[in-house]
Structures are given as structure tokens and as C-alpha cells.
C-alpha positions as CSV (number, residue, x, y, z in Angstrom):
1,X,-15.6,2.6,5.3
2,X,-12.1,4.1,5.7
3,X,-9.8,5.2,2.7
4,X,-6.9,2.5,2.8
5,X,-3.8,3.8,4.6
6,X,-5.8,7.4,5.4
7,X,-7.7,7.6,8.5
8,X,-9.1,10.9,7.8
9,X,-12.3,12.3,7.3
10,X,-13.9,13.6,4.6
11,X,-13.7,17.2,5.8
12,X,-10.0,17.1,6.3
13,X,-9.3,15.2,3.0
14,X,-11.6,18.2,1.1
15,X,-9.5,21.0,3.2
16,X,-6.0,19.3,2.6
17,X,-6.9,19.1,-0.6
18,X,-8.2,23.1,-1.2
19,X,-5.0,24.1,0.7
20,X,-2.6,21.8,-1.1
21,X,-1.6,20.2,2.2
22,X,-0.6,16.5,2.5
23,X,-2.2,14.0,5.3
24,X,0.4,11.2,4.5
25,X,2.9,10.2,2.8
26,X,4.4,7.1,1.7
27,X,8.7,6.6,1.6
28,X,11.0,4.1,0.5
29,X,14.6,3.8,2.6
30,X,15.6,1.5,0.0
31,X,14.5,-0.9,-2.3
32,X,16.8,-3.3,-1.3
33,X,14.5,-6.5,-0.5
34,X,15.7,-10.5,-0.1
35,X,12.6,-11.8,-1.8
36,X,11.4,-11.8,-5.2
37,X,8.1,-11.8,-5.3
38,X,6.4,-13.0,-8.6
39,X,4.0,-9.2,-8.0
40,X,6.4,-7.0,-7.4
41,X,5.9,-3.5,-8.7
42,X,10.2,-2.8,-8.3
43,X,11.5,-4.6,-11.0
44,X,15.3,-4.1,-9.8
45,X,16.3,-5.0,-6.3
46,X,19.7,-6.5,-5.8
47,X,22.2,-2.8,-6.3
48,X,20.3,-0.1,-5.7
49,X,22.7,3.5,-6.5
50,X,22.0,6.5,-5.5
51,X,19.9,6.2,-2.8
52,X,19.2,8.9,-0.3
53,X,21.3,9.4,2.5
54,X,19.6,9.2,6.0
55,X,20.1,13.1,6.2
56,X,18.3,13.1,3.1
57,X,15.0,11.0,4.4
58,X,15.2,13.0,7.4
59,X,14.6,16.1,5.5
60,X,12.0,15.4,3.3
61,X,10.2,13.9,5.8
62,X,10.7,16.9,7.8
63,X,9.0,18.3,4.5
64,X,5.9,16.4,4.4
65,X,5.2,17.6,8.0
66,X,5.6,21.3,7.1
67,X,3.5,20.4,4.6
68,X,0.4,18.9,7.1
69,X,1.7,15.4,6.8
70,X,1.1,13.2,10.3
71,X,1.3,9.9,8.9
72,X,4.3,8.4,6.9
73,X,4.2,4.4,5.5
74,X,7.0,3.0,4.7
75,X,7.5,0.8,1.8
76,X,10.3,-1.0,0.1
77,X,11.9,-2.7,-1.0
78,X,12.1,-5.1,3.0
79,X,12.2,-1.9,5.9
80,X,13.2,-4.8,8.2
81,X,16.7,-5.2,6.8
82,X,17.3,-1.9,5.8
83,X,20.1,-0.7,8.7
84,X,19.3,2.2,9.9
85,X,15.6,1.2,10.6
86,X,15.6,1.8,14.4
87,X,17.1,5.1,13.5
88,X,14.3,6.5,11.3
89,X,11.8,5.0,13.7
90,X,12.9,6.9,16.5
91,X,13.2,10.0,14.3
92,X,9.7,9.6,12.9
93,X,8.4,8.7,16.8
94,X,10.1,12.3,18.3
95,X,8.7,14.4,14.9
96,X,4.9,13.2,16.3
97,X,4.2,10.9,13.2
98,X,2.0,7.7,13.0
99,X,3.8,5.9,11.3
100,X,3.2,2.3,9.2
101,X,5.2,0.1,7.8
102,X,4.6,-2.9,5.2
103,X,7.4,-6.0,5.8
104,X,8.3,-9.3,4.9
105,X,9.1,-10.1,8.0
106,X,12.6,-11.3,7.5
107,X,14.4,-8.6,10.0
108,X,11.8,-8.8,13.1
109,X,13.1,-10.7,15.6
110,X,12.2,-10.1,19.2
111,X,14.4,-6.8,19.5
112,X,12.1,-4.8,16.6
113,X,9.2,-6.5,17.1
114,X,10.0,-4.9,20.5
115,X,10.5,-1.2,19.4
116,X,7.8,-1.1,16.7
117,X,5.6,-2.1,19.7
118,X,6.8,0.7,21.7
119,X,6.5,3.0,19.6
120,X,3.1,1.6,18.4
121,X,3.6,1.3,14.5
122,X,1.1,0.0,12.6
123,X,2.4,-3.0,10.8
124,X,1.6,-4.9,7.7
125,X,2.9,-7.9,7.6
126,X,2.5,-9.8,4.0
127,X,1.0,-13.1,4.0
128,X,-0.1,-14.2,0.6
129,X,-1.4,-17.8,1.7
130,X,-1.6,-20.1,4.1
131,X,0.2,-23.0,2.0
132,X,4.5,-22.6,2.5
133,X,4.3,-24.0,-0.7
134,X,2.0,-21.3,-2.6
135,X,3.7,-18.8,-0.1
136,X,7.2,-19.6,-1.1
137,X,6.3,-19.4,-5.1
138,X,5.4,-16.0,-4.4
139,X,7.7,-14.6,-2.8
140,X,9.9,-16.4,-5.3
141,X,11.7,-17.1,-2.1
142,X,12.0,-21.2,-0.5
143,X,11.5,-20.7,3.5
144,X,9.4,-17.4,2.9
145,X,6.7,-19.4,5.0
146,X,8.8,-20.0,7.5
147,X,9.8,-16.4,7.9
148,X,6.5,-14.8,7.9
149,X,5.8,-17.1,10.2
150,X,8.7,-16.2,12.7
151,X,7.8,-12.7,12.4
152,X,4.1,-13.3,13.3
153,X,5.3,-14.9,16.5
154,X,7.6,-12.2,17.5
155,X,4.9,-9.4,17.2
156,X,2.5,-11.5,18.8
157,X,4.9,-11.8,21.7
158,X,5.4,-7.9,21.6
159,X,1.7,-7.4,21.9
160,X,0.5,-7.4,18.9
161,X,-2.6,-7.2,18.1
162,X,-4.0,-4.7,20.3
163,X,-5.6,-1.4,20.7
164,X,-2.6,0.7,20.3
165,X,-0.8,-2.0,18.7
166,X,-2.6,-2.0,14.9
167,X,-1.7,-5.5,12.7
168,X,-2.9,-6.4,9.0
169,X,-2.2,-8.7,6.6
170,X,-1.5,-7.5,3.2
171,X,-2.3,-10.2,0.6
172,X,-2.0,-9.9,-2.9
173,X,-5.4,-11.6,-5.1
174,X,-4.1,-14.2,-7.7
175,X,-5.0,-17.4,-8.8
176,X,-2.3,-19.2,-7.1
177,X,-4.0,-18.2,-3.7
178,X,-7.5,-17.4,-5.3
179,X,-9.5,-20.4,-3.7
180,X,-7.9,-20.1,-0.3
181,X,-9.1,-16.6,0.1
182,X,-12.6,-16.9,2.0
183,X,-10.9,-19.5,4.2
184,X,-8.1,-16.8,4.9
185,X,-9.9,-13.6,5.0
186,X,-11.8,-15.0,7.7
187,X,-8.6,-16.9,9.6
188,X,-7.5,-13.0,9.8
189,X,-10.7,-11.9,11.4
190,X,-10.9,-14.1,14.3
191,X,-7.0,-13.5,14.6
192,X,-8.4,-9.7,15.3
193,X,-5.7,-9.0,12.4
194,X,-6.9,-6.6,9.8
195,X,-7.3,-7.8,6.4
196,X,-5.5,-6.3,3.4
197,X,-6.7,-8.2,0.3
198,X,-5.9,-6.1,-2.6
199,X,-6.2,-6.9,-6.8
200,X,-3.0,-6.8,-8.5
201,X,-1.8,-4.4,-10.6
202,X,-0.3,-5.3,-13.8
203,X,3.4,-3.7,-13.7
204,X,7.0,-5.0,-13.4
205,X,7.1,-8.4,-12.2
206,X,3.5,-9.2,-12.5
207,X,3.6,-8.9,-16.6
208,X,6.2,-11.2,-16.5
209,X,3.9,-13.6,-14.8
210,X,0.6,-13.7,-16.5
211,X,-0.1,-16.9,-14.6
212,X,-1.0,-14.9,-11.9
213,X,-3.9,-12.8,-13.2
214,X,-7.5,-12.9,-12.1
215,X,-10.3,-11.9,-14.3
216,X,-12.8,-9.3,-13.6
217,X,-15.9,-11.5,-12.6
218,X,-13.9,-13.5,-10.7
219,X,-12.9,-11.0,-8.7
220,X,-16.8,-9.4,-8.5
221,X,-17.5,-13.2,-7.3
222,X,-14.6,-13.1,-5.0
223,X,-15.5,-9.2,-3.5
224,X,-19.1,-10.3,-3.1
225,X,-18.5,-13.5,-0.7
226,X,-16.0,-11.8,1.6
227,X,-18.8,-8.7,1.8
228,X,-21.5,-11.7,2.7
229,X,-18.9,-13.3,5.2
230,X,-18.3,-10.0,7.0
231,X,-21.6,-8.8,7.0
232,X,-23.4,-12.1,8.2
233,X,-20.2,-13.3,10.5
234,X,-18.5,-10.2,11.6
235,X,-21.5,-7.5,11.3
236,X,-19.3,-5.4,9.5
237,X,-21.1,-3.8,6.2
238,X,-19.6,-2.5,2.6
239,X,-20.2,-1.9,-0.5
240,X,-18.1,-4.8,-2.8
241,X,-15.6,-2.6,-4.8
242,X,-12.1,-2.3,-6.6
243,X,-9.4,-2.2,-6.2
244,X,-8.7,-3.0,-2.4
245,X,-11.9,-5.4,-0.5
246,X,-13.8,-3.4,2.0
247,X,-11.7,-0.1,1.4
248,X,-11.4,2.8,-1.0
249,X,-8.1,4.1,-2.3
250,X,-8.1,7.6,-3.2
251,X,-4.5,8.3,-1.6
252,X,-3.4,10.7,-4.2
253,X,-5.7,13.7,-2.8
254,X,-3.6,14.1,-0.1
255,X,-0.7,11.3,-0.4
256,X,2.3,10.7,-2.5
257,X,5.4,8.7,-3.2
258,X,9.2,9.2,-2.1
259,X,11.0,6.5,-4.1
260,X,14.5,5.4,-2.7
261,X,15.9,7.8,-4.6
262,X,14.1,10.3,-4.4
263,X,11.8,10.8,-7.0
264,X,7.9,11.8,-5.9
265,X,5.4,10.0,-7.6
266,X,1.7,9.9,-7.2
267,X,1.9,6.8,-5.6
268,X,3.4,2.9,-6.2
269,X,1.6,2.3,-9.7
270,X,1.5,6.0,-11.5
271,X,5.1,5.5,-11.9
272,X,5.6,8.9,-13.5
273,X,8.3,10.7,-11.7
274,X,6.9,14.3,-11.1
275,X,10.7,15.2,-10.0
276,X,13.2,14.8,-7.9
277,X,13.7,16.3,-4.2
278,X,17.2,16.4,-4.3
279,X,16.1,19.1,-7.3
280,X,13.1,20.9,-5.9
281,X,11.4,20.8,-2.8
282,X,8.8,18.7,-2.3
283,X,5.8,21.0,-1.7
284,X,6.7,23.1,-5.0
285,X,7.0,19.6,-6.6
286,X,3.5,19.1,-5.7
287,X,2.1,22.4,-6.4
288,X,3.4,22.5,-9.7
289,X,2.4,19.1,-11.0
290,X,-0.3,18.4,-13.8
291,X,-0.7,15.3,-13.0
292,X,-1.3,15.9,-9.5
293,X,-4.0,18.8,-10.5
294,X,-5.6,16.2,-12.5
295,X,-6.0,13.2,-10.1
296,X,-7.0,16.1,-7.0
297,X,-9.7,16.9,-9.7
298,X,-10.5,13.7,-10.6
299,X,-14.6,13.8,-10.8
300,X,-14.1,16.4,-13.9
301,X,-10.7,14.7,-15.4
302,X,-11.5,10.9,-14.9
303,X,-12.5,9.3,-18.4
304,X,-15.0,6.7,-19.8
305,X,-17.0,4.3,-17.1
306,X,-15.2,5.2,-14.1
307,X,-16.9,8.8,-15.1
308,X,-20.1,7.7,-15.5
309,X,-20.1,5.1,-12.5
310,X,-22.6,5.5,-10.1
311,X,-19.3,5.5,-7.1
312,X,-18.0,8.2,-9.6
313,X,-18.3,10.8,-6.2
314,X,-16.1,8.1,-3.9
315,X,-13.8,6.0,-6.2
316,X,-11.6,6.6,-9.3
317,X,-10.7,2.4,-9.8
318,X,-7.1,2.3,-9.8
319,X,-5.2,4.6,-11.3
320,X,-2.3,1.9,-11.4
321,X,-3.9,-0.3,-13.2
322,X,-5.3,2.4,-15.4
323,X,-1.7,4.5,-16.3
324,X,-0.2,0.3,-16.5
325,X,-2.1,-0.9,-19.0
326,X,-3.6,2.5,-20.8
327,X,-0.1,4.6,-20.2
328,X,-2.9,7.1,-19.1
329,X,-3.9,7.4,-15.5
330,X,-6.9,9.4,-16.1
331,X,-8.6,6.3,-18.1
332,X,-11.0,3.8,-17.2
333,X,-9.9,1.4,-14.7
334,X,-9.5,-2.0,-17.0
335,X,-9.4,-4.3,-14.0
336,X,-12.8,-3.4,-12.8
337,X,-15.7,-5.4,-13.3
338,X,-18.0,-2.2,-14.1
339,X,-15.9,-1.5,-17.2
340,X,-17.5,-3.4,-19.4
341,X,-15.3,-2.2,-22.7
């Protein structure tokens, strides 16, 4: 089993993480985006101020590599619409990055779909069901369907899937799309598109829709059957955990967060801004971090049941959902079905 969005190995995670090194890091361009999806952990996305110049992204970029970085995945707000896209994919392609990017889908047409083949980025597209009318609910958006569905074509026409040419599906568990999810984790599959099934976590938009909530033993119920469908149908074999189905998430040992305007943060749902790099620079804002120290040393920091779990040594639960509901990220995961409080 791989650690979602880090290809490493354990070796290089454990020496990144004695030297204070980074492997990845995630970025936002801007959080500009033209959906409104009911899950969304940006709460604001219509005027975004103060957002970093491209000179800016360039540099800290340029930062994570100094600082052992080869992988950057960018986020949003949408990537596809953001302007200077091609840009910062050519930039990122000449610095010797892998690079990822999670999308809508809105901006690639044939002409991206086109570079981000060339340059073999990994792309996510999100997909949240197979229904336009579940689809479009959730991305709060009418004709979301039809725009996924658009950009599936165009990257299938640029080559992907393929070898060289990585393509997942990022879905988002809820009830709305809850019984459709066996049927779709496996449509992905024989697609030879990755699955990315992940549990919600309860910030921004997503307390504002309780509708959408799952409860722990469904989602036990729901983690099982996928791990009996790919084990029996696809000969692939895991161990059924939170937060993300058939991977482990323990990105802040050697990951972090670049909002759009520049503040670093441990990642998309420990929204505690460590500071800004338009103060300090990014490896001192690292270095010098508490709460950094504590997630790196998470097997002596981590509190209550995800301390005493028996995947204590290879999972933490989500610290998202932890600091989201707790206000502390060193707490028991809530949304895990070994928590039993």
C-alpha cells in the first residue's frame, strides 16, 4: 500500500523526516473555482485578494526543491481556469518535478489535455457519481456532469490512461452518492483509472451541509466491500482503513500546504496557518513549527484510541477531521470507526 499522493518509501519518508527535508508539496495558484461544491474545505471563492504573484509561486516552489521536494500537487480552488496554468506547468516540467494536479475539469479542452499529457502530469479528475443529477447537487453547479464528462473525453483522447500517463478519480463518500459507490469504485477499475474514494472531512461547506454526513459503521461497511471487491475481482489486497480506501495518509511527515496566499499549513484540513512565506522562508517556517514537530512525532504526541490502535505504527486517522471537530489535531480521529468514544 502506497501513502496517498507520496510514492516514496519508507526509508526515504524516515530520512526526509530526520533531516527535515520535504518529498512533496501541495500549492494553490488560486482559489478561484466556478463550482460550489456542497464539501468544499475553501469556504470563500468568488474575490480572492492578495494572492501570490506568479514570481511568487515560482519561488517558493523553487523553495520546496532546495528543500528535497520532487513532487508538487496542485490544488484549488479549479487549476484548469486559473491563466497562467500552462505557465507553471512548463516551469514545474524544466525544474524536474512530478507534478499532480486535482481538477474539475471545466478548463481541459483538447489543447491542455494535450500539454498535461506531454508533460505527463498525473491528474485527478473529480467525479463524485455517476448520476448528473447527484453530480450536479454537488458540485452545487447544473451541467457539472456534463463538464466532467467533456474533460474525461479530452484526456482520453490525449492518452490518458496509460503508463506514463497516471488518471484517478477523486470522489468524495456521502450519502448522496453512498449506494452508488461499489458500482463506481469498480466502473473506475476496469476504466484502468485509479480510484480516489476518500471520507469527508467536516469543515467549511460540509458543516453547512449536514445532509451529507456518513456515519462511522457505514463507512467500516462501505471500506470492507470495496476491500472484498478488489481482493476477489482485481487481486489487489489491503487492509480496510480511514480516512482514504485502500491508502494511508500520513503527508505531513514530509508534505505541507501553500495556500493562494501564501500561508503554509500542515495540509488542507489542519487549517492552522504556521506563517506566511511572503514573511519567512519556507524551510525556517517548517523548522520552527510546533505543530509540525508534533505531527513528525506523532506515535509519542497522538492522543486517546488512535494511540493505542493496533495501526498506531502506520496511521494517525485524520488529523482534519480531528483539529475540525476537536480544534486539536493531536486528538483522536472522531470519524473513525475504531474510536469507539
Amino acid at each position: 500500500m502506497q501513502l496517498y499522493n507520496l510514492e516514496f518509501t519508507e526509508q526515504e519518508i524516515k530520512d526526509a523526516v530526520a533531516d527535515d527535508r520535504l518529498l512533496s508539496m501541495e500549492i494553490e495558484f488560486s482559489r478561484i473555482c466556478n463550482f460550489r461544491c456542497s464539501y468544499c474545505y475553501v469556504p470563500e471563492k468568488v474575490e480572492c485578494k492578495g494572492e501570490l504573484s506568479r514570481d511568487e509561486i515560482k519561488d517558493v516552489i523553487l523553495q520546496a526543491k532546495a528543500l528535497g521536494a520532487g513532487k508538487i500537487i496542485i490544488l484549488g480552488g479549479e487549476p484548469s481556469i486559473y491563466p497562467h496554468l500552462p505557465e507553471m506547468l512548463q516551469f514545474l516540467n524544466s525544474q524536474g518535478f512530478e507534478i499532480e494536479m486535482f481538477t474539475n475539469g471545466t478548463g481541459v479542452d483538447e489543447e491542455l489535455a494535450g500539454l498535461l499529457a506531454e508533460l505527463n502530469v498525473r491528474v485527478i479528475l473529480k467525479l463524485n457519481s455517476r448520476k448528473a443529477e447527484i453530480q450536479d447537487l454537488l458540485a452545487g453547479r447544473k451541467g457539472a456532469y456534463d463538464i466532467i464528462q467533456k474533460a474525461f473525453t479530452h484526456l482520453k483522447d490525449a492518452g490518458y490512461p496509460a503508463e506514463d500517463k497516471f488518471l484517478a478519480l477523486s470522489t468524495i463518500i456521502c450519502q448522496s452518492n453512498f449506494e452508488e459507490l461499489p458500482e463506481l469504485w469498480q466502473w473506475v477499475r476496469d476504466q484502468n483509472i485509479e480510484p480516489y474514494f476518500e471520507v469527508l472531512t467536516p469543515q467549511a461547506n460540509a458543516l453547512d451541509n449536514l445532509w451529507l454526513q456518513v456515519d462511522s459503521i457505514q463507512l467500516k461497511e462501505l471500506f470492507a466491500e470495496l476491500s472484498r471487491i478488489d481482493q476477489e475481482k482485481y487481486h489487489r489486497q489491503w487492509d480496510p482503513q480511514p480516512p482514504l480506501v485502500g491508502n494511508k495518509c500520513m503527508r505531513h511527515q514530509v508534505s505541507c500546504l501553500v495556500t493562494a496566499s501564501g500561508e503554509v499549513m500542515p495540509c488542507v484540513g489542519v487549517t492552522i496557518p504556521l506563517d506566511n512565506i511572503r514573511n519567512n522562508p519556507l524551510g525556517d517556517i517548517l523548522k520552527n513549527s510546533q505543530v509540525v514537530k508534533d505531527l513528525k512525532n506523532f506515535r509519542e504526541m497522538i492522543k486517546g484510541e488512535c494511540r493505542d490502535c493496533d495501526k498506531a505504527h502506520e496511521c494517525y486517522g485524520c488529523r482534519g477531521a480531528a483539529y475540525q471537530l476537536t480544534g486539536d489535531y493531536l486528538a483522536a480521529d472522531p470519524t473513525c470507526w475504531r474510536n469507539q468514544k
